[in-house]
C-alpha positions in Angstrom: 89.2 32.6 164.0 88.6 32.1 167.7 86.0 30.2 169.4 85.5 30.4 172.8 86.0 27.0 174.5 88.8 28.7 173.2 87.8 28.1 169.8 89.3 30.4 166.8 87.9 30.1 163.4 91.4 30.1 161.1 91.9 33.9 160.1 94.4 35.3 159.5 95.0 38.2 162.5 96.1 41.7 162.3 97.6 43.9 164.3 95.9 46.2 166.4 95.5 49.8 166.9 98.1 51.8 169.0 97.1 55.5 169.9 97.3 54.7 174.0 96.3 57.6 175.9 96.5 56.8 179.6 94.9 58.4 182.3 97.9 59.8 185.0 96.6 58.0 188.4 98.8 58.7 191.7 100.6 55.4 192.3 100.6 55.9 196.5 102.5 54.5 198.9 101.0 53.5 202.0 100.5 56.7 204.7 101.6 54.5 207.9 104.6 52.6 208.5 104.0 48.7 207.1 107.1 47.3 207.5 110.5 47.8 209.3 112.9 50.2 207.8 115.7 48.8 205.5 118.9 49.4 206.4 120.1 52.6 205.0 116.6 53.8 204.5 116.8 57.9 203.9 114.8 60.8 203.1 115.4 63.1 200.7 116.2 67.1 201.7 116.1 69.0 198.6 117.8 72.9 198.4 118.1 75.2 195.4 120.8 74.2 192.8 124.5 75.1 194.1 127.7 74.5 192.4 130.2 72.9 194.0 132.3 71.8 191.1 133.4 73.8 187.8 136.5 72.5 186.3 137.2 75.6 184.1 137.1 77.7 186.5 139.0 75.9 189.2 136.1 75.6 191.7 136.1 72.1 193.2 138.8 70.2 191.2 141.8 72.7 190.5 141.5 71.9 186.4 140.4 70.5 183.3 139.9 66.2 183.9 143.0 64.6 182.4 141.9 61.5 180.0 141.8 58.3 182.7 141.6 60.3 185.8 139.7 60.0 188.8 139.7 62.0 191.4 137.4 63.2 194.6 135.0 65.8 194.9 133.9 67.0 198.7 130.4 68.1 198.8 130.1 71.6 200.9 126.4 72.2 202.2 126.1 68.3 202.3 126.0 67.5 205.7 127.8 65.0 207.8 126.5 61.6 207.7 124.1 62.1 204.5 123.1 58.6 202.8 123.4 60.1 198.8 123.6 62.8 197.2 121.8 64.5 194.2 124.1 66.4 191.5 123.2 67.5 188.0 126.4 66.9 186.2 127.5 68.5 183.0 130.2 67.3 180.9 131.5 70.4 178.7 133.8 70.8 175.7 135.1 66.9 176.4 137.9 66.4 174.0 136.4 62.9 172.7 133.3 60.3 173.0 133.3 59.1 176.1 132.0 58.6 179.8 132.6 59.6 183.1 131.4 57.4 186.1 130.0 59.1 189.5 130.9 56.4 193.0 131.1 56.6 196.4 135.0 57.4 198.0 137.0 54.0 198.8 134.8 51.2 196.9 135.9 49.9 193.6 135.0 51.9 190.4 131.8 50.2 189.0 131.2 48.6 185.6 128.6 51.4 185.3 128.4 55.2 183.8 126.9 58.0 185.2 126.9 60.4 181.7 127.9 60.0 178.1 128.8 62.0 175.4 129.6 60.9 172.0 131.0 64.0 169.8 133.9 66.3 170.9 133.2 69.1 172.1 129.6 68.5 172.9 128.1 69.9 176.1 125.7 67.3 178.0 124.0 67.2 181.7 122.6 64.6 182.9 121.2 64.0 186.8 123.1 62.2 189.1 122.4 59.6 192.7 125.1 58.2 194.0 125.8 57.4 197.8 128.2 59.6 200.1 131.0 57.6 201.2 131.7 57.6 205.4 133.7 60.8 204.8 131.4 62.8 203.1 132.8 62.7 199.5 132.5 60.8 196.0 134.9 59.9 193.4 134.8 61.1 189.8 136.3 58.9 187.1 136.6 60.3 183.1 137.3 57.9 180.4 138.1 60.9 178.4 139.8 64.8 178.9 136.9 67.0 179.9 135.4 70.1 181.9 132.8 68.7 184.8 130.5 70.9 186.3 128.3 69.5 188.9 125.5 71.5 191.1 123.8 69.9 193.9 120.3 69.3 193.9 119.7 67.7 197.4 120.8 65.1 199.3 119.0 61.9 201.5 119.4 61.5 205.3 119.4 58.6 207.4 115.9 57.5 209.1 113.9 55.5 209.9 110.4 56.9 209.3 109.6 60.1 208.5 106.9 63.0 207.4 108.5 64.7 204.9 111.0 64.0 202.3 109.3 60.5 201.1 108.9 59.8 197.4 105.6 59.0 196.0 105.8 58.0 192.6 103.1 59.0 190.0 102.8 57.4 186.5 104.0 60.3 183.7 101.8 63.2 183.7 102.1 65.8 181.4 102.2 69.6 183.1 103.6 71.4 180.1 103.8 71.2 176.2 103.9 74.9 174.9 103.3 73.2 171.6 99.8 72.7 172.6 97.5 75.5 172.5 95.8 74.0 175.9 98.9 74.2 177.4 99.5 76.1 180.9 101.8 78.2 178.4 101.0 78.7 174.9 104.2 78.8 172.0 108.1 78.1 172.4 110.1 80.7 174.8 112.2 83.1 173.8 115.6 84.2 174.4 116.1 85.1 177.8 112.3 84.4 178.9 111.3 82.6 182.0 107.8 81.1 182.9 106.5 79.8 186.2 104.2 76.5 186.2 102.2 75.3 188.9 102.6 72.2 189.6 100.9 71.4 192.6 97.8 73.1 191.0 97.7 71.4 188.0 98.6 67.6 189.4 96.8 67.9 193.0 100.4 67.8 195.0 99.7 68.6 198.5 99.7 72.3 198.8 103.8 71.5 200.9 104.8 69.0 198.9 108.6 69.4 199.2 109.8 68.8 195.4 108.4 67.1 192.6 110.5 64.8 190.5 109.9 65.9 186.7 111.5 65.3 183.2 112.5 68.3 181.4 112.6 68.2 177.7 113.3 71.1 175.2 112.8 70.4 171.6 113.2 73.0 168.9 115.7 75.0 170.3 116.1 78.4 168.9 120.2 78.3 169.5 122.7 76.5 171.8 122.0 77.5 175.5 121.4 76.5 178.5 118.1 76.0 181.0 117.7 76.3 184.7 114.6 75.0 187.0 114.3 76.0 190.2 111.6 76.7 193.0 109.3 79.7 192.0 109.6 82.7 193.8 113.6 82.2 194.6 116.4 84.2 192.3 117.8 82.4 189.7 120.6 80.4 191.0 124.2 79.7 189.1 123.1 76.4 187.6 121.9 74.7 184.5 119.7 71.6 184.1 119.9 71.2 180.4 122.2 72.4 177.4 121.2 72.3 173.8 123.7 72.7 171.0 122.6 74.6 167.7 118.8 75.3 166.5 116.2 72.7 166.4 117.5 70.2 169.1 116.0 67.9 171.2 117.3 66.9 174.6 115.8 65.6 177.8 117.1 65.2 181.8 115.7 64.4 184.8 115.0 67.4 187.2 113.9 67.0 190.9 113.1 70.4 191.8 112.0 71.9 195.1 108.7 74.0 195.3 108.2 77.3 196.2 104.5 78.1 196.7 103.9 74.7 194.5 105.3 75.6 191.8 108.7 76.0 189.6 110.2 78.5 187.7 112.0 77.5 184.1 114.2 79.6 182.5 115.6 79.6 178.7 118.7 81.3 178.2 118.0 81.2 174.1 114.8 79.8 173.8 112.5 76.5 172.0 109.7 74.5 172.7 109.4 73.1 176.3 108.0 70.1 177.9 107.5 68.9 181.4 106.0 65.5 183.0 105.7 64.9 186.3 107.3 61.5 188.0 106.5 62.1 191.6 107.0 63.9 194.4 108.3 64.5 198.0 106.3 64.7 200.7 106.3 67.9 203.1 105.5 68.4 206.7 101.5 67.9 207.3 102.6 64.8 205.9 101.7 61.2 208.0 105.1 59.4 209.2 105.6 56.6 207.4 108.4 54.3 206.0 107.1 54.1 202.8 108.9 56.5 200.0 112.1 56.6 201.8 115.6 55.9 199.5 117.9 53.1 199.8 121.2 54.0 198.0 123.4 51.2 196.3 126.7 51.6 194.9 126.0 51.8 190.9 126.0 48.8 189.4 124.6 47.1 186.0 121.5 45.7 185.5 121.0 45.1 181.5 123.4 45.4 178.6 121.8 44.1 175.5 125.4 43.8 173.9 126.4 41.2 176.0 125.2 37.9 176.8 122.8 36.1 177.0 120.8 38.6 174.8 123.8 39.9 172.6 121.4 41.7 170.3 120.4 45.1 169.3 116.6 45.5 170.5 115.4 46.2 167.3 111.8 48.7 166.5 109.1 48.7 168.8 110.9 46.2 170.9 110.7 45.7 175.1 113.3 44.4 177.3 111.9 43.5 180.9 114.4 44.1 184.0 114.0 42.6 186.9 114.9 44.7 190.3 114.2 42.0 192.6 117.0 40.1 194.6 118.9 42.5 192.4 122.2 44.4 193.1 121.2 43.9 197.1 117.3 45.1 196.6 115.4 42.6 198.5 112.4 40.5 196.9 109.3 43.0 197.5 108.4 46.0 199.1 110.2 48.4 196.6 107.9 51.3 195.2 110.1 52.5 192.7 114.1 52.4 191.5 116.5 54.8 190.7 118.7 53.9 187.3 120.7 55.7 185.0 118.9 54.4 181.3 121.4 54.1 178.7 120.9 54.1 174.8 123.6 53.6 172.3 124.1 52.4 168.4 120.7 54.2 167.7 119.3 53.1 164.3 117.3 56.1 163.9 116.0 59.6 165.9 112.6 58.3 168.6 112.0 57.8 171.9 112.4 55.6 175.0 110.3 54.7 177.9 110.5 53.2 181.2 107.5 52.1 182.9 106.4 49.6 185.7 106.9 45.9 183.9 102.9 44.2 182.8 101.3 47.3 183.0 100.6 49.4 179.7 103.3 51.6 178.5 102.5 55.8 179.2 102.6 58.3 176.5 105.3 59.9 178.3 109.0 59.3 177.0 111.9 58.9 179.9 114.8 59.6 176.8 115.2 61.2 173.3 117.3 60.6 170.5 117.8 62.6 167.7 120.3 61.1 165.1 121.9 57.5 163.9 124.3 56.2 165.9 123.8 58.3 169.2 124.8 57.5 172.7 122.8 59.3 175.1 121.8 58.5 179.1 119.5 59.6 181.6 118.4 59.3 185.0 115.2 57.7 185.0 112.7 57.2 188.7 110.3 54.8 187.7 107.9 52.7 189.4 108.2 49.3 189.5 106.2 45.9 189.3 106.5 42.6 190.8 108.0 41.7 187.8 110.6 45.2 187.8 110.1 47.6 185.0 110.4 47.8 181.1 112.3 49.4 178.9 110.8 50.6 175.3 112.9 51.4 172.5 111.1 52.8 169.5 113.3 52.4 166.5 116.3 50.4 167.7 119.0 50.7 170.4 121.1 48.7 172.4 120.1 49.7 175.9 122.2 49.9 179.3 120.5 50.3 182.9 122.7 50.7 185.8 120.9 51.4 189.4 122.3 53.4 192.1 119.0 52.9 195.0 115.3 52.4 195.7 112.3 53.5 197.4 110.2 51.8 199.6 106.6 50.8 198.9 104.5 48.3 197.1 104.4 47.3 193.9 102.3 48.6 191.3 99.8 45.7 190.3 100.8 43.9 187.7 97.5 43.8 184.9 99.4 41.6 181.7 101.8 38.4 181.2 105.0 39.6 180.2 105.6 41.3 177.1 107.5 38.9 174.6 111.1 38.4 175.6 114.0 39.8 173.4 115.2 37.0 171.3 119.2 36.6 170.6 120.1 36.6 166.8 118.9 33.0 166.1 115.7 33.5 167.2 113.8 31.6 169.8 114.7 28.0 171.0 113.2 25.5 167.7 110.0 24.6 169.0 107.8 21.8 166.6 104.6 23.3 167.8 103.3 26.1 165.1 101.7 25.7 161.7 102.3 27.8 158.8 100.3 28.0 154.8 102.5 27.6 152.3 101.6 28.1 148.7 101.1 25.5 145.7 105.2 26.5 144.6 106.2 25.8 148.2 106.9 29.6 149.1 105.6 30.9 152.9 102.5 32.6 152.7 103.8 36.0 155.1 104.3 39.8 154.7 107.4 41.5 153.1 109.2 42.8 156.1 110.6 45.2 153.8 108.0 47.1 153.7 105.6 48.9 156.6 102.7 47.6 157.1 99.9 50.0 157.3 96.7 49.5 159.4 93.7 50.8 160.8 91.6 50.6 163.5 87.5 50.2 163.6 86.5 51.0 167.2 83.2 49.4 166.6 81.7 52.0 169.0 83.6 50.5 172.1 85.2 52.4 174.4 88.6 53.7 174.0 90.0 52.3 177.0 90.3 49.4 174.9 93.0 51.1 172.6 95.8 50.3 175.4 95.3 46.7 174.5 95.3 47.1 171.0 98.0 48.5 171.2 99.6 45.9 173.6 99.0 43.3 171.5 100.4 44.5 168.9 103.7 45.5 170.4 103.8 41.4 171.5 103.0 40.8 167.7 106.2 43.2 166.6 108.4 42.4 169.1 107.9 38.2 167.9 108.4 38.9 164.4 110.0 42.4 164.0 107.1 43.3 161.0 107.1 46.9 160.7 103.5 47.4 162.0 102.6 51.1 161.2 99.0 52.8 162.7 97.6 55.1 160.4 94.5 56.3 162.0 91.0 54.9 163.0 88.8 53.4 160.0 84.7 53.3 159.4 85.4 50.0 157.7 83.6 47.1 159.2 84.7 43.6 157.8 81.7 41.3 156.9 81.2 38.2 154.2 80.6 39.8 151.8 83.8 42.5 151.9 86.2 41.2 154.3 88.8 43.9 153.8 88.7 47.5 152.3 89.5 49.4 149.3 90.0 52.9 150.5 93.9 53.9 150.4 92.9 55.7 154.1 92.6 52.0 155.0 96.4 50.9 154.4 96.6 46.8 153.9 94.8 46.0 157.7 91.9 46.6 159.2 91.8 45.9 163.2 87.5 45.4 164.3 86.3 45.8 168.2 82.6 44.5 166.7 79.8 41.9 167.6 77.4 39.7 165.9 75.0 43.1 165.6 77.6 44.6 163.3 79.6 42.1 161.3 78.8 38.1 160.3 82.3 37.1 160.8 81.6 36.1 164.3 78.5 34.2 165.0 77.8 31.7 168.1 80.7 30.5 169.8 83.0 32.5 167.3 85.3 35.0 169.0 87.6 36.4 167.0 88.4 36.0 162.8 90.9 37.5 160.6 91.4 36.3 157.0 93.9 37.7 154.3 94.8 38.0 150.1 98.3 36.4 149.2 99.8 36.1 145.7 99.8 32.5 145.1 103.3 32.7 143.5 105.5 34.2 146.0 102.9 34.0 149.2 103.2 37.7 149.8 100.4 39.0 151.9 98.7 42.3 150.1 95.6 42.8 152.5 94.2 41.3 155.7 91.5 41.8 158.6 90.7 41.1 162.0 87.6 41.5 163.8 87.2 40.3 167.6 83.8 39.7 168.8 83.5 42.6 171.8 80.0 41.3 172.8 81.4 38.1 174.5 84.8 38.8 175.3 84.5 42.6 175.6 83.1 41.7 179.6 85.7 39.8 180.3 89.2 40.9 182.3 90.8 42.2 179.3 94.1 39.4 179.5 92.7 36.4 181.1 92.7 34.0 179.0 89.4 34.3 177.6 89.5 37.9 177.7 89.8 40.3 174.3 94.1 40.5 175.1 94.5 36.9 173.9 91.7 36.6 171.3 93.3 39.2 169.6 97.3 38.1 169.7 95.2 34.5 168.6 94.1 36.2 165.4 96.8 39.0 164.4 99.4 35.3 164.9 96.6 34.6 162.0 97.1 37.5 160.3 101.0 37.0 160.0 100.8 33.7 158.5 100.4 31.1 161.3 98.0 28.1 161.5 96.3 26.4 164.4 98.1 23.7 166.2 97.0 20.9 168.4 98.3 22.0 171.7 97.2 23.8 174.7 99.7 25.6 175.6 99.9 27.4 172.4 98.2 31.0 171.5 97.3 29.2 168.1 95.3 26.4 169.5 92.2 26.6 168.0 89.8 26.6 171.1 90.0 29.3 174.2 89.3 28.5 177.5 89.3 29.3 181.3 93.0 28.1 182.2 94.8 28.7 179.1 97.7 30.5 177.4 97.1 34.3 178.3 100.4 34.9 175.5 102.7 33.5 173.4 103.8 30.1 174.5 107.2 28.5 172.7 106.1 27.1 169.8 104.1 30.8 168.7 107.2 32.4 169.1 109.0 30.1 167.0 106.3 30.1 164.1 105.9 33.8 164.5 109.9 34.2 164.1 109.5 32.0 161.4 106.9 34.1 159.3 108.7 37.6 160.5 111.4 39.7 159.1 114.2 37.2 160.0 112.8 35.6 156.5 113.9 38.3 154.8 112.4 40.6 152.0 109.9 39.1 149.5 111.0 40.4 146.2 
């Protein structure tokens, strides 16, 4: 348990709650120029879709892309002396897995990829930023024999403040699910249908907002196909954003869009569910000048690759990597409001999601990439606000993930609200640290859960409100991602621990239950008491069977949620409990027994090694 001084009482913690729901809030640059323009600084001009390249026809590149071949691609309607351009590339009927990298004319091929596909034959799109080089081209390299077709979507132009064409990035929010009945359209389209969507009257974009920066998925496709956006009001142009392949698929790319009348037109050449979130979005004429929102190109280059060192490890469920941008491929140390990066996934373990998100800030409902299969490689171009601390990247059920960037916007930061999430850890497992106690049983054996097995848990709101679900269901992504326990939410719970019935008997109720409570509504956290969780083992093989934790929301429920006597680090104190671990004598650690002002707001060293210790790395309990 928790006391505050910092004190705990020793319980055994759970984990907490996930269901986050968070509210989309503009993240806004600043509306006058703040600082002096970066070299290179652009705005962006967007047009209607236009093909410039199509391999199988001969328009562009004279035939199909020889295996190994790179060659260069002029870029008509592009004009003289643009920064980057914008192109939605589609790699058709490729003749094996493979890759094909997008670069500026005359530099060096980068260790980077703009689009993968792993099956032959398979038709894939994915959008593209890449800078122009000084004579108004780019290079095109394939790893493998292919069709390219590529169809500009805009391009950025030198300046050094400037009205329209700045990017103001938003965090996810949702303008389309036709899955849901409240949706702006009601039930999946059909062969052939188009719909138009409003998005300047559904997100509050200024009535001229110049294009909005959206991610496109379709999921339950009726049959293979192809779908176009483009502004509403304006003919359907010769272009594609996304291809499925067969019924039922699920595939996502990034769209930047311009607006007609503030809104877009989508249309389905054979149908499925659709879903669109909103990014950000350019800014249009009545517009204040201003250098904030305006791009900065770089030539591609690599950012993360968990295959290599110094993490060298598939980021397993429910795990987070943290990138930083800063100092980074020529980005300076601050004033960046968002990056541009192509987001990689590849080995999948199983079908989920991805997300990208501004690093110590909680992670949005909205996903940036899809998987749907074992084994998939899949990338897509991802604008995502940063941090001071860069961004994250969320992997759901397993990957290895790739980020490569290509340029930035200007800005600020987004504030950063959390420590760091729990770093990846290489296949050994933190550095040994002394400093972490675990129970053992009277035959020697580790008192921890079977890793082998989910864990199920629910959560008891306690009548608190449910902005404090966020953190729940922080905290418990810190707990997974220390001990890879497969921590499974099952739903919200009536069940309040107490004395006399510490944990519950109702199958709805799984083996956790996760209290927000107070000394009104349980006795498991009198006086100085801030937190307790507790937990039934079998005494032979120390398997865990059933645990609680409740956190005392009447004393800590006032404070800022992840200082270091806030409700954030009571409850990673108590679901470290509910894993196995002990207190320690030591300050610096999560499991001392005593919180106060000053101390650890997350895991310190020798947490991580205990929790690693008590986590799946131990193996199944049979």
């Amino acid at each position: 348990m928790r006391v505050l001084h910092r004190r705990m009482a020793r319980a055994s913690t759970l984990a907490a709650l996930l269901c986050v729901s968070v509210a989309s809030v503009l993240i806004v640059a600043p509306a006058t120029a703040v600082h002096a323009a970066p070299p290179g600084a652009s705005a962006y001009f967007p047009v209607a879709p236009n093909r410039i390249l199509d391999t199988r026809v001969g328009q562009g590149f004279p035939q199909r892309v020889t295996a190994g071949a790179t060659f260069t691609l002029a870029l008509p309607g592009v004009p003289a002396g643009s920064s980057a351009v914008v192109l939605n590339l589609t790699i058709d009927a490729p003749a094996a897995p493979g890759f094909v990298t997008v670069y500026p004319t005359g530099t060096g091929r980068p260790l980077a990829s703009s689009i993968n596909v792993d099956l032959p034959g398979q038709p894939i799109a994915n959008l593209v930023t890449v800078p122009i080089s000084a004579s108004g081209t780019v290079d095109i390299f394939s790893v493998m024999a292919t069709d390219l077709v590529a169809d500009v979507e805009g391009y950025y132009r030198p300046t050094a403040i400037a009205t329209s064409g700045r990017f103001v990035p938003v965090t996810p929010f949702r303008l389309l699910d036709t899955r849901e009945p409240t949706s702006a359209h009601f039930g999946a389209l059909t062969t052939g249908q188009q719909i138009d969507l409003n998005v300047a009257g559904i997100a509050g974009l200024p009535a001229d907002a110049s294009a909005a920066a959206l991610k496109v998925t379709v999921t339950d496709s009726l049959a293979s196909g192809f779908w176009t956006v483009f502004p509403a009001g304006t003919t359907r142009p010769t272009a594609s954003n996304l291809n499925v392949v067969g019924f039922g698929t699920t595939i996502a790319n990034q769209v930047i869009s311009p607006l007609g009348g503030g809104g877009i037109t989508v249309f389905a050449q054979n149908g499925g569910h659709l879903v669109v979130d909103l990014v950000g979005w350019f800014t249009g004429n009545t517009a204040l000048p201003s250098d904030a929102g305006l791009f900065v190109a770089v030539s591609p280059k690599r950012l993360l690759d968990s295959r290599e060192p110094p993490l060298g490890l598939k980021p397993g469920k429910n795990r987070t990597a943290q990138v930083t941008v800063a100092n980074m491929a020529g980005l300076p140390a601050n004033g960046i409001g968002a990056v541009v990066v192509n987001a990689t996934v590849t080995d999948t373990t199983a079908s989920g999601y991805f997300s990208l998100w501004p690093a110590q800030t909680y992670r949005p409902t909205a996903s940036s990439l899809n998987v749907t299969r074992i084994g998939q490689t899949i990338a897509n171009h991802v604008i995502t606000p940063v941090s001071s601390g860069g961004f994250a990247f969320f992997t759901q059920n397993g990957a290895h993930l790739i980020v490569d960037i290509s340029g930035w916007y200007t800005g600020s930061e987004v504030l950063a609200v959390f420590p760091p999430h729990i770093p990846l850890t290489g296949p050994s497992g933190p550095p040994p640290n002394p400093t972490f106690s675990t129970t053992t049983t009277a035959t020697g054996a580790t008192v921890r859960w079977n890793p082998c097995t989910p864990i199920r848990y629910t959560v008891n709101m306690g009548g608190y409100d449910t902005s404090f679900r966020p953190l729940i269901n922080e905290a418990v992504e810190r707990l997974e991602a220390a001990t890879g326990l497969p921590l499974v939410p099952i739903g919200d719970s009536t069940f309040m621990p107490r004395s006399s019935a510490r944990t519950s008997s109702a199958p709805t109720d799984g083996e956790v239950v996760i209290a927000l409570s107070d000394e009104v509504q349980t006795d498991l956290v009198p006086g100085s008491v801030v937190g307790q969780a507790g937990y039934s083992y079998n005494p032979i093989n120390g398997a865990i069977s059933q645990a609680f934790v409740v956190i005392d929301m009447g004393d800590v429920g006032t404070r800022p949620q992840w200082s270091s006597t806030g409700p954030g680090p009571v409850l990673l104190h108590e679901l470290g409990h509910f894993v196995g671990l002990s207190h320690v004598a030591d300050l610096l650690q999560m499991m001392n027994a005593v919180a106060s002002s000053g101390g650890p707001t997350t895991y310190g060293a020798g947490d991580l090694t205990g929790l690693w210790q008590v986590g799946a790395s131990r193996g199944c309990i049979t």
